[in-house]
N, C-alpha and C positions, 0 to 999 in steps of 0.2 A: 113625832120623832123625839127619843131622849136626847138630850146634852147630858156630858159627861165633861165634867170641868176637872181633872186630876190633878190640879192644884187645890182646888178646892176642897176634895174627897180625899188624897192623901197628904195634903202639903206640903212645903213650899219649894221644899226640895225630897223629891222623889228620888228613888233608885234603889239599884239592885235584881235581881231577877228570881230569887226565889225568898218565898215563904221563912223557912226554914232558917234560914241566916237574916235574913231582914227585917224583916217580918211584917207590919201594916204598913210601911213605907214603899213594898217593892212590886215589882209589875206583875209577877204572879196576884198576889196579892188583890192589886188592881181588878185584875181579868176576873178571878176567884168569886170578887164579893161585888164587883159592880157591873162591868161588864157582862162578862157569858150569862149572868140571870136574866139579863133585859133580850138577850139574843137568842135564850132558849125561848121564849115566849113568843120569838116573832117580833119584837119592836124593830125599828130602826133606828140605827145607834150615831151621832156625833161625837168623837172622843175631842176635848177640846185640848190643844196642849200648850195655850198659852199661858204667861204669870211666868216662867221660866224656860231660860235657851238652854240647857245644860243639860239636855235629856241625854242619858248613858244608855249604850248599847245595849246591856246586862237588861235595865229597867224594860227598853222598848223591846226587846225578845221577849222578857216573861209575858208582858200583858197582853201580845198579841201572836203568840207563837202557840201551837195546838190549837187555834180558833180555826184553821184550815185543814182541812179535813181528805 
């Protein structure tokens, strides 16, 4: 199983929800480059979301919104 520590990978305050406007900070972003690659493959994914309580809507849409299908 991967762990995905998103304080870690994006620091330490995360947010937003797209790319575009955010940019390596936001949960598109997230999903983009660390996420959906380990999930095309087949792994099994731990996203881990501690290091910060302040997780924004915006952020947790982008990173996991389009994963469902």
């Amino acid at each position: 199983m991967i762990c995905l520590n998103v304080v870690e990978l994006i620091g330490k305050r995360p947010f937003g929800r797209y790319m575009d406007k955010y940019g390596n900070r936001s949960g598109e972003y997230f999903r983009n480059t660390y996420l959906y690659p380990h999930l095309l493959y087949g792994n099994r994914v731990h996203v881990d979301l501690d290091g910060y309580n302040q997780y924004g809507r915006s952020f947790i849409m982008g990173a996991f919104t389009d994963l469902i299908l």
